[in-house]
VMD Tcl script that draws the C-alpha trace (Angstrom):
set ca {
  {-45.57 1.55 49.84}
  {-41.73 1.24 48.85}
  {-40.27 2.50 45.69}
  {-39.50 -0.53 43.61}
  {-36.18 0.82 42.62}
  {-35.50 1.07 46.39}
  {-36.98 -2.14 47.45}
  {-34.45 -4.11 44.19}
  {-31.39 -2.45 46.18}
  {-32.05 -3.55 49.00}
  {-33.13 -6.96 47.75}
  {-29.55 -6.36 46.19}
  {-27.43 -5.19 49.15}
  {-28.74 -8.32 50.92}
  {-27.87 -10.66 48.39}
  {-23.92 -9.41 47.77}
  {-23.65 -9.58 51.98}
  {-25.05 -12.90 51.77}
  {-23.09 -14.30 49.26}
  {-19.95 -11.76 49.73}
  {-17.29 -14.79 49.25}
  {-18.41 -14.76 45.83}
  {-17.80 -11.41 44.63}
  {-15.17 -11.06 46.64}
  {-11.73 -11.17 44.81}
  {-8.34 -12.34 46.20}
  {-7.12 -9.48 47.49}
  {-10.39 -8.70 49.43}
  {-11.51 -5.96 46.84}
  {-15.24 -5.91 46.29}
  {-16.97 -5.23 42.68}
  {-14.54 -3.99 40.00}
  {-11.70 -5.27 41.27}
  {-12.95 -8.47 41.25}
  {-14.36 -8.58 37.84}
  {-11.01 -8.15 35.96}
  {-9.87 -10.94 38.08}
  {-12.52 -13.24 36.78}
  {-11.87 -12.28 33.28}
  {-8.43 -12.67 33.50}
  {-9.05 -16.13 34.66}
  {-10.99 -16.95 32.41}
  {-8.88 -15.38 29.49}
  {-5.81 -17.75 31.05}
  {-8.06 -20.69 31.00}
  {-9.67 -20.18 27.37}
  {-7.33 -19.22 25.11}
  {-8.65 -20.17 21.81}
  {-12.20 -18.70 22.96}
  {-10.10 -15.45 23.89}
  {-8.14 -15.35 20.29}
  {-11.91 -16.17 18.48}
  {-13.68 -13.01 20.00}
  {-10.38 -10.91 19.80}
  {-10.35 -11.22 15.94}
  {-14.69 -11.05 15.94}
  {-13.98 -7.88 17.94}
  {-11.21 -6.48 15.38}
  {-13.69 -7.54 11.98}
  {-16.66 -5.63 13.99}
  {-14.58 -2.27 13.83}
  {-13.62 -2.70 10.08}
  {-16.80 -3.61 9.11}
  {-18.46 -0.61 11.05}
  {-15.58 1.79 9.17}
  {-16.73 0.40 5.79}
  {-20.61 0.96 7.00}
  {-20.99 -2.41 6.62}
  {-23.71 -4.62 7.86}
  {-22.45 -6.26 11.13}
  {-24.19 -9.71 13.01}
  {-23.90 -8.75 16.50}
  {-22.94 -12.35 17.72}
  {-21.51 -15.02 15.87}
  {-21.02 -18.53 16.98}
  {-18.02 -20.68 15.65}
  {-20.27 -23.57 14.39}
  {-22.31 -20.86 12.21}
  {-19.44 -20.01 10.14}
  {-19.29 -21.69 6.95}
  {-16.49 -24.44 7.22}
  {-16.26 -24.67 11.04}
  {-16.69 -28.40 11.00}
  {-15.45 -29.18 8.04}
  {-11.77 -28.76 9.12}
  {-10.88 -27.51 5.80}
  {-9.35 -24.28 4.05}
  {-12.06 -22.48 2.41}
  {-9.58 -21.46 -0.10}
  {-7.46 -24.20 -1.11}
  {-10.01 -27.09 0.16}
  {-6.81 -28.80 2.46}
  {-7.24 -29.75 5.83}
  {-6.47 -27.11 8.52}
  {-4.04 -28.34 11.16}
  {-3.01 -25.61 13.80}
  {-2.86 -21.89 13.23}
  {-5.90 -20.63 10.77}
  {-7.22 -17.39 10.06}
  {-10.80 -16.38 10.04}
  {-11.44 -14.66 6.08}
  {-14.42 -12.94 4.99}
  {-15.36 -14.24 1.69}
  {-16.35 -11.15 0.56}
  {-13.77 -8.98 2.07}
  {-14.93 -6.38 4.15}
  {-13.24 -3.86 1.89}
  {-15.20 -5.01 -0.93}
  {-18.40 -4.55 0.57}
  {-18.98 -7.80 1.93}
  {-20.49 -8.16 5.43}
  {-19.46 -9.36 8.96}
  {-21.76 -12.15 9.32}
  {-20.99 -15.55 9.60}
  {-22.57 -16.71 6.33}
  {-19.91 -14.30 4.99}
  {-16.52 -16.27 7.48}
  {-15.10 -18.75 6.40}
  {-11.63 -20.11 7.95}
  {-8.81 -20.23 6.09}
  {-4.78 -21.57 6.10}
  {-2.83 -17.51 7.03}
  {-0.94 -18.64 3.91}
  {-3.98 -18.93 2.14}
  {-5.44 -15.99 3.45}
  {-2.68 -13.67 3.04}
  {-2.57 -14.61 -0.69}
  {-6.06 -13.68 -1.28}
  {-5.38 -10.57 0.32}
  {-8.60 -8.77 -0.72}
  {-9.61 -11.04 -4.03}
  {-13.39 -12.52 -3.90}
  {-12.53 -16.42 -4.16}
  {-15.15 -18.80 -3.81}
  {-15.08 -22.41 -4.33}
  {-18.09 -25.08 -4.38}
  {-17.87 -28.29 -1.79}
  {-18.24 -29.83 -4.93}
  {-15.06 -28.23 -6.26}
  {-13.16 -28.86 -3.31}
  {-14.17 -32.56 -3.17}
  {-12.65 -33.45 -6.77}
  {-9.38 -31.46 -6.27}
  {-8.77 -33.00 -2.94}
  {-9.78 -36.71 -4.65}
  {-6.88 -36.68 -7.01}
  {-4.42 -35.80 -4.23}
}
mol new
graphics top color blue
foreach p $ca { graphics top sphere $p radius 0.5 }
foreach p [lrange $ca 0 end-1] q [lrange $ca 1 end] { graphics top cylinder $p $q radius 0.2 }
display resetview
């Protein structure tokens, strides 16, 4: 009887010849090569999804210098205002460039999970710098009435 590591490389082996085309990149490299190609691609042709898990990526290494507790994987609808389209800081509407804030900031011992991420104008955000500012949907409601 066959080693079942053994027989899974084969099984493996057989399946990259069979299907070489596809892990094949366009300069006829095999494996690595071919890999950073498809993630460049796919960088080129998702740029906000590339900017989203660059800044996840950056909070994940603060939060892990502060010791702080750290959700492995976030999605963008979890976070607090995602469909709102709204500042969580000022309560206006966020049109273009926006910054994802940690309501408790990271310094302050809040966490990197996304009931703590909330987005935010870079205006906004910058002003806050490391202040704890939290506003109700209640809050935000009545000052953006009167406007």
């Amino acid at each position: 009887m066959t080693n079942p590591k053994e027989k899974q490389r084969e099984y493996n082996r057989r399946f990259r010849e069979k299907h070489k085309d596809q892990f094949m990149s366009a300069s006829g490299v095999y494996g690595k090569e071919y890999i950073r190609e498809a993630v460049a691609r796919f960088r080129a042709n998702n740029p906000e999804q590339n900017r989203f898990t660059n800044r996840m990526n950056k909070a994940k290494r603060r939060a892990r210098l502060n010791n702080a507790r750290v959700e492995k994987y976030i999605k963008k609808t979890n976070i607090t205002n995602w469909g709102l389209g709204i500042c969580g800081i000022c309560g206006e509407s966020l049109e273009g460039d926006y910054h994802i804030d940690h309501i408790i900031p990271l310094s302050g011992g809040g966490e990197h999970s996304a009931s703590n991420l909330q987005l935010a104008h870079p205006i906004c955000n910058r002003q806050k710098f490391t202040a704890i500012i939290i506003i109700s949907r209640d809050d935000r409601t009545a000052s953006n009435a009167g406007r």
